[in-house]
C-alpha positions as CSV (number, residue, x, y, z in Angstrom):
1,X,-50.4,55.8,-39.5
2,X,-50.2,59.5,-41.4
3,X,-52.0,59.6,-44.5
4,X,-50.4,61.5,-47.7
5,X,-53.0,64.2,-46.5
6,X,-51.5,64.5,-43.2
7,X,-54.4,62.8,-41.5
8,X,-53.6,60.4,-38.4
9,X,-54.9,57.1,-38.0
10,X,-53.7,55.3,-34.0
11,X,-54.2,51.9,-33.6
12,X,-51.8,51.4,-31.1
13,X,-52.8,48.8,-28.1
14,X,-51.1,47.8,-25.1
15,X,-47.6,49.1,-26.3
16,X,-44.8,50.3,-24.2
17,X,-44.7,54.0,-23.6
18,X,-41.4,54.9,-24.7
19,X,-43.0,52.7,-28.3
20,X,-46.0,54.8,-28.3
21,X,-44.5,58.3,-27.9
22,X,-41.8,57.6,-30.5
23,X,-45.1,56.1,-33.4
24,X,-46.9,59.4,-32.5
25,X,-44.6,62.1,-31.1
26,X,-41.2,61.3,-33.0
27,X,-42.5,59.6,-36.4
28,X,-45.8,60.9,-37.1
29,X,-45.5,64.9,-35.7
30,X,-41.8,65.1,-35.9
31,X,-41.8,66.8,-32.5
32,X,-38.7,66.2,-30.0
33,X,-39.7,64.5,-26.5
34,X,-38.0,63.4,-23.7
35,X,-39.4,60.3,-21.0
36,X,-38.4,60.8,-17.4
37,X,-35.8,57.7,-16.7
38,X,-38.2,55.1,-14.5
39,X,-41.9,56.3,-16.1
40,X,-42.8,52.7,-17.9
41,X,-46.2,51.3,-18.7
42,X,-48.1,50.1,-21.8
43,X,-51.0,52.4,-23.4
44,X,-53.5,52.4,-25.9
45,X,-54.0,55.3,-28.1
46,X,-57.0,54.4,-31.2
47,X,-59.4,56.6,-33.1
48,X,-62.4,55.4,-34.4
49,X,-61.1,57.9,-37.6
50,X,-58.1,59.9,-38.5
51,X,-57.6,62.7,-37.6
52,X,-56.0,66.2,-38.8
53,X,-54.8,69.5,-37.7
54,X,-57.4,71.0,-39.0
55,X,-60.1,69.8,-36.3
């Protein structure tokens, strides 16, 4: 998912929430986030290429 030059490649479909937010938020930025107890559901992030900070 984060490329040794800090680039982002999602391919996440149909996964929990709480799965999603930890691959992206926790794992890949290292950021700290917090899910409402009771918000549930399955997403699907992708990009078509990775992406980087750097727009």
């Amino acid at each position: 998912m984060l490329s040794d030059r800090g680039e982002i490649t999602l391919n996440l479909v149909n996964v929990p929430l709480e799965q999603a937010a930890q691959a992206v938020l926790g794992d890949a930025l290292g950021r700290n986030f917090a899910i409402q107890p009771g918000i549930t559901g399955n997403v699907t992030l992708q990009t078509s290429r990775p992406l980087s900070d750097r727009g």
